[in-house]
N, C-alpha and C positions, 0 to 999 in steps of 0.2 A: 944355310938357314931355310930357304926354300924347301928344298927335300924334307928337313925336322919339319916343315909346319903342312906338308903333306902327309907325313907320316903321321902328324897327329890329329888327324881331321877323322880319317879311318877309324883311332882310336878312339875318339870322343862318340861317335857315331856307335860304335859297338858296346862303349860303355853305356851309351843309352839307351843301348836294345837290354841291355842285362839287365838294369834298373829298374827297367819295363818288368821282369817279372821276378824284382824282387831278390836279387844274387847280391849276395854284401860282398862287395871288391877286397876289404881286406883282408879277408879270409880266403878269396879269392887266389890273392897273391899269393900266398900259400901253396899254393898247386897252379902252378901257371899255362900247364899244359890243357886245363881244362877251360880255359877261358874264351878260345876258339867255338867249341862245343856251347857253351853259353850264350853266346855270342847270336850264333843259328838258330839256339834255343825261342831267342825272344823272338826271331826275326820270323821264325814258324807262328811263334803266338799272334803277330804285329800282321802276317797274312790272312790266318785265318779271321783275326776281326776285319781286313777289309773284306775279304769274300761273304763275311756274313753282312755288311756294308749295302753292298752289291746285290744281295739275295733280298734286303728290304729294300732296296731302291724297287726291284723287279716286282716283288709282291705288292707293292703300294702301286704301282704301274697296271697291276692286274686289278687293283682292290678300287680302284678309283676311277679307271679308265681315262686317260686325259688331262691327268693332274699336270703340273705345273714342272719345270726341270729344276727348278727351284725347291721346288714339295720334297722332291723326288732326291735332291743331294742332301736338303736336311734331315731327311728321315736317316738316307744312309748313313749322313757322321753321324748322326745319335747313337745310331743302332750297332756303328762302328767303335764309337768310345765303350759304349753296354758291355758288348761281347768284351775288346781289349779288356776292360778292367775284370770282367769277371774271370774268364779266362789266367788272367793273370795272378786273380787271387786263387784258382785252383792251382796254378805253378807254384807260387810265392810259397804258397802255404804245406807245400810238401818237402820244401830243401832240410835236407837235415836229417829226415828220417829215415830209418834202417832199422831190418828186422820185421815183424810185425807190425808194429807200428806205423810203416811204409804201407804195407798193403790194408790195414785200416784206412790209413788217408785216402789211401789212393781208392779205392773203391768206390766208395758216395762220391766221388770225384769224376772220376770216369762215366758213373752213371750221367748227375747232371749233364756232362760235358757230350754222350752221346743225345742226352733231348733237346741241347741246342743245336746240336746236328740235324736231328729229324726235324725241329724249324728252320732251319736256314737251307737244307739243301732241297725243300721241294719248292719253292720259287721256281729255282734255279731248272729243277726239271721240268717245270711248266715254260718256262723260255724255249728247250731244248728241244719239245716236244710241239713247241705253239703252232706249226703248220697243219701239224695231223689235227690234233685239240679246235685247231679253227673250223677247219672243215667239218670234222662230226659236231660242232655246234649249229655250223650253218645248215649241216644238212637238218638235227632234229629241230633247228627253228622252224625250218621253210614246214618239217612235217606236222609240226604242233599249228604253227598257222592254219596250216589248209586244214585238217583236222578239225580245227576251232571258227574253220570257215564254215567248214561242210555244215557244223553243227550248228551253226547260226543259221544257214537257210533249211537245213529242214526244221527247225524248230519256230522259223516264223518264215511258212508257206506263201509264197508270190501270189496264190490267185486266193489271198486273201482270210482263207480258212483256220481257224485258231487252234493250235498246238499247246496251249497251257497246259491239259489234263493229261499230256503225255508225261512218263516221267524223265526224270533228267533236263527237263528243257527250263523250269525255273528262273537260271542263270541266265540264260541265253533270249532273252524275250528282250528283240529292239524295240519295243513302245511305238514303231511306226501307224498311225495313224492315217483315215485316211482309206481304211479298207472296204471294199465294196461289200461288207457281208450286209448291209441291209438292202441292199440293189438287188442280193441274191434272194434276201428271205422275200422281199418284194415281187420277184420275180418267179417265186415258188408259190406265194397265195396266188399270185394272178393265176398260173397254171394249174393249181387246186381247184380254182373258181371255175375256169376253162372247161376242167378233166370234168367236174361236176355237172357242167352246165351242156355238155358235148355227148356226155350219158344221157340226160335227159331228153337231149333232142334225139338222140337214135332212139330210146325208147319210146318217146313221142312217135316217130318216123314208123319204128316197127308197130306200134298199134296202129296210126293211121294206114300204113299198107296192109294190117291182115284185116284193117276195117274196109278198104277199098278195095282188099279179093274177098272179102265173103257177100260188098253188094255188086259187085262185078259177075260173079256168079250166081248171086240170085237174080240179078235181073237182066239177065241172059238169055236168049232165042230161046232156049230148049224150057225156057221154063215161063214163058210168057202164055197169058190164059186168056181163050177167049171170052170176046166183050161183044153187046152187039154194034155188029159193024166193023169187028176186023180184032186183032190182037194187042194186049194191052199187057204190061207186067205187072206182078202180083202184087200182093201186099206186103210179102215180106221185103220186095225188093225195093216198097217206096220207104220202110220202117229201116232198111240197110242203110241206104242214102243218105236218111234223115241221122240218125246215130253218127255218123261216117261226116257229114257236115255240121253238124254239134260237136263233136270230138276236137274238129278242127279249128273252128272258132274259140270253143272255150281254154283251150291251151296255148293260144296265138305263137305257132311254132315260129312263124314269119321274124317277130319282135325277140323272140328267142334266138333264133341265127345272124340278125343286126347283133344281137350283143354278143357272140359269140367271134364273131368278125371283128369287134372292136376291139376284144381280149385279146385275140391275136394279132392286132395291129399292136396293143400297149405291150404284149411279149417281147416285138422284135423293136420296140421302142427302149424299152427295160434293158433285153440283149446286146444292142446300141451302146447303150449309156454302160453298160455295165463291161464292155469290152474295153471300152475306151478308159473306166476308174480301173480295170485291172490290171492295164496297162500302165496307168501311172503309178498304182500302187507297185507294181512289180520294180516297174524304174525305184519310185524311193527307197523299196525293203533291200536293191542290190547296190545303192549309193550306202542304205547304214551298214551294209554286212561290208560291203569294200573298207569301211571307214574304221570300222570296227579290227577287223583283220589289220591296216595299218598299226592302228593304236596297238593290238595285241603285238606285231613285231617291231612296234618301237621297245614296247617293254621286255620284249625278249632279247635284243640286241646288247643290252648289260650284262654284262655276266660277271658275278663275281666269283672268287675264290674257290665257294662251293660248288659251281657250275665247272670253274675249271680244272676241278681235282675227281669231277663225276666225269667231264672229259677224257684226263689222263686215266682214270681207271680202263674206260671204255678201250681207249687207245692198247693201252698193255694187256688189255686178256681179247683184243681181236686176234693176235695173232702170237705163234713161239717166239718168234725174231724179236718183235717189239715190247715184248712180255723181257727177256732176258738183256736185253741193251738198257730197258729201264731197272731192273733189277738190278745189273755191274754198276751200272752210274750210277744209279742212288748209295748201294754200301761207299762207293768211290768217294760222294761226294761226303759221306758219315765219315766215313776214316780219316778225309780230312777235316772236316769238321772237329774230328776228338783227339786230331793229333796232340795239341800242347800235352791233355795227360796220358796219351797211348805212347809218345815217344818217350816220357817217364818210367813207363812201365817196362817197354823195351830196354830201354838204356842200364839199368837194374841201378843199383846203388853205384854210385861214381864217388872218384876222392874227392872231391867239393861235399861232397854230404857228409861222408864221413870226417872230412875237414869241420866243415861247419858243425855236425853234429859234436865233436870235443871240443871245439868253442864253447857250443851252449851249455852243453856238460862243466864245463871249467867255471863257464858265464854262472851258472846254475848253483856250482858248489862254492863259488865267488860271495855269489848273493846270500847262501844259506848260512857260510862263515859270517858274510858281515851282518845276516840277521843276528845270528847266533850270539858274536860278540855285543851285538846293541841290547840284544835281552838281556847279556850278562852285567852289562854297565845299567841299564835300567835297574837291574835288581841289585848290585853294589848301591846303589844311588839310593834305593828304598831302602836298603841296611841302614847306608848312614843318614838319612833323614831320620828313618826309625831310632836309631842311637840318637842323635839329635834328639828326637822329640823327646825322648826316655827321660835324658841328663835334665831338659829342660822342666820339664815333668818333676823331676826328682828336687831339682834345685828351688822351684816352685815349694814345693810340700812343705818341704825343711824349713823355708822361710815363711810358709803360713803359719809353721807349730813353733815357730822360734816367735810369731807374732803374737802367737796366740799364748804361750809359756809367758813370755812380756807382759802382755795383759790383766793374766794372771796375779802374774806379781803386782804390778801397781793396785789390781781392785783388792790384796790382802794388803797393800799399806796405805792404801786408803780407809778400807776398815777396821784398822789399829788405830790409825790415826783418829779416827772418829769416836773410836772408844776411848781411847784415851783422854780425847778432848771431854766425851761426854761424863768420865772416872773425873777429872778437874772440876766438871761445872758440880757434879752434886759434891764433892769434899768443900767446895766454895758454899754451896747452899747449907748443909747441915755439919758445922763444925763442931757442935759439942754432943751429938749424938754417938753414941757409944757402934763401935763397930766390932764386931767379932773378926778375930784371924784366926785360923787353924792352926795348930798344933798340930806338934809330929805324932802326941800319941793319939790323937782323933779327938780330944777335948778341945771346947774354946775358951777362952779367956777374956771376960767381961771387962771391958775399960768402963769407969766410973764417969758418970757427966761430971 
């Protein structure tokens, strides 16, 4: 008894893979040799829905990053029961056919059957592939980073100077605050004021020296003229002096170089102060670009689906090797994917089809006899209602005009009747009034009062 209830655990187990796609056992029975074959049949179906299982557990894993192992086995049974029952209806719904008919089903079959392939099996090359895939994301993060580093400090320059009317920089403007450009334009009029006022005084300077060599030479030994009593300089050399000491006072060079000295002192005052803002400013603008660059590679550090299938591109056309190792494994993992109806197609017509297919045939001409016969009964049925209604019809009529014949008759002896009565009342009224009878030969014959 033990052995029988061993032997029939196996059985039960493979009748419930057949079931799974859909094989009617008693027609089964029929050909028992193919039952084996069925058997494997579902057990293929009943694989590739876990693999497609497995390939949405991976891709929700990709898609989510950090989901839950929980997330992660309900999506798979879901997505496992999806595929089993679809799958299964592409099995189910081919048994039987042969001929043409076959290769009709099968076709829009096989197609679907390879596009849920092309879904399920690139998960599964992204897992295969995820060390290469990691690494060229790491690398183009770090480049995109620095790249969108670079771009942030020259777009907003440490010593302060505004970059807005550059193009491209738009985006990239940290709103640091704080910048010493008015220390700079400060520090440009004081040295405008300086350059202006530093002109002046040499020009000042140069008039007062060619005023101080032309009374230097005129009032000079060689041209001093006697006076009496010894040697005196001329008059142009007291009129040199005089112009030469008016020059001087009136332009007060003296109060001109105090303030020139003072500009220069406020310069390296300005200088000062404005070494020290561009220093901080420099520190704040490389705290927002540090900060800035974190944020950009937190946002880069996600990647989804579309990140990782730009990945595996990149992976499979770096190189031949990894160009064709993804190419075998992907048809690889397609052909398993479309086996339930590729192994269909191989298999060609089997005697379970052709079994089952003269079932349905028989099932078919079953159903069309016993339609056949119920239309024939439905339409005896309407004969004899229709006979029915006919007689009843007929038997009807007959006794309306037997009613109506009846009728007849009593309203003519009622109208006798009333003639008669009314021939009584006037013979009672006029009894000695003479009446005429007719005669056979057309004369009448007058009775006498």
């Amino acid at each position: 008894m033990a052995t029988d209830h061993r032997a029939r655990a196996p059985r039960r187990r493979g009748r419930l893979l057949r079931s799974g796609i859909g094989v009617y056992e008693p027609v089964l029975d029929t050909v028992p040799s193919e039952r084996p074959v069925y058997t494997r049949y579902g057990g293929i179906v009943l694989a590739t829905a876990l693999l497609g299982g497995i390939s949405a557990a991976v891709a929700l894993d990709a898609l989510l990053q950090g989901a839950s192992v929980w997330a992660m086995v309900a999506a798979g049974a879901v997505w496992t029961a999806f595929v089993y029952l679809v799958d299964s209806w592409l099995v189910s719904s081919t048994h039987g056919k042969i001929g043409r008919a076959r290769n009709r089903a099968l076709l829009p079959r096989l197609l679907l059957s390879v596009l849920i392939g092309l879904a399920l099996a690139e998960p599964l090359l992204f897992q295969v592939f995820a060390p290469e895939m990691d690494k060229y994301l790491t690398e183009g993060r770090k480049q995109a980073v620095q790249a969108y580093y670079g771009r942030l400090l020259a777009c907003n320059p440490v010593d302060g100077t505004t970059a807005e009317d550059r193009s491209g920089c738009e985006e990239f403007q940290l709103g640091v605050r704080g910048a010493p450009v008015a220390l700079r334009k400060q520090t440009d009029a004081v040295k405008s004021q300086l350059s202006k006022l530093t002109t002046h005084i040499d020009e000042v300077d140069k008039r007062q020296a060619e005023l101080g060599s032309t009374s230097n030479d005129l009032c000079g030994r060689k041209n001093y003229k006697r006076v009496a009593g010894g040697w005196d300089v001329t008059e142009q050399c007291v009129i040199a002096r005089r112009q030469a000491a008016a020059y001087s006072s009136a332009n007060k060079i003296q109060s001109e170089r105090d303030k020139a000295t003072a500009l220069r002192n406020r310069i390296g005052t300005l200088d000062d102060r404005m070494k020290q803002s561009t220093e901080d400013y420099k520190d704040k603008v490389m705290a927002a670009a540090r900060a800035e660059r974190a944020a950009k590679a937190a946002d880069l550090r996600d990647t989804g689906l579309l990140d990782r299938a730009e990945a595996l591109w990149a992976v499979m056309t770096s190189a031949f090797y990894p160009c064709y190792f993804a190419i075998v494994l992907h048809l690889l993992l397609l052909v398993f994917d479309s086996l339930p109806v590729l192994v269909k197609f191989m298999a060609g017509v089997s005697a379970y089809d052709v079994a089952l297919h003269d079932h349905l045939e028989g099932a078919r001409r079953e159903r069309e006899a016993d339609r056949r016969a119920e239309e024939e009964r439905a339409r005896e049925l309407r004969r004899a209602e229709l006979a029915t209604l006919r007689a009843r019809t007929t038997d009807e009529r007959e006794a309306a005009e037997h009613e109506l014949a009846q009728s007849r008759v009593r309203r003519e002896k009622e109208r006798r009747a009333l003639i008669e009565e009314l021939t009584q009342a006037l013979l009672k009224e006029e009894p000695n009034r003479n009446i005429g009878f007719p005669e056979q030969n057309g004369q009448v014959r007058i009775k006498p009062r």
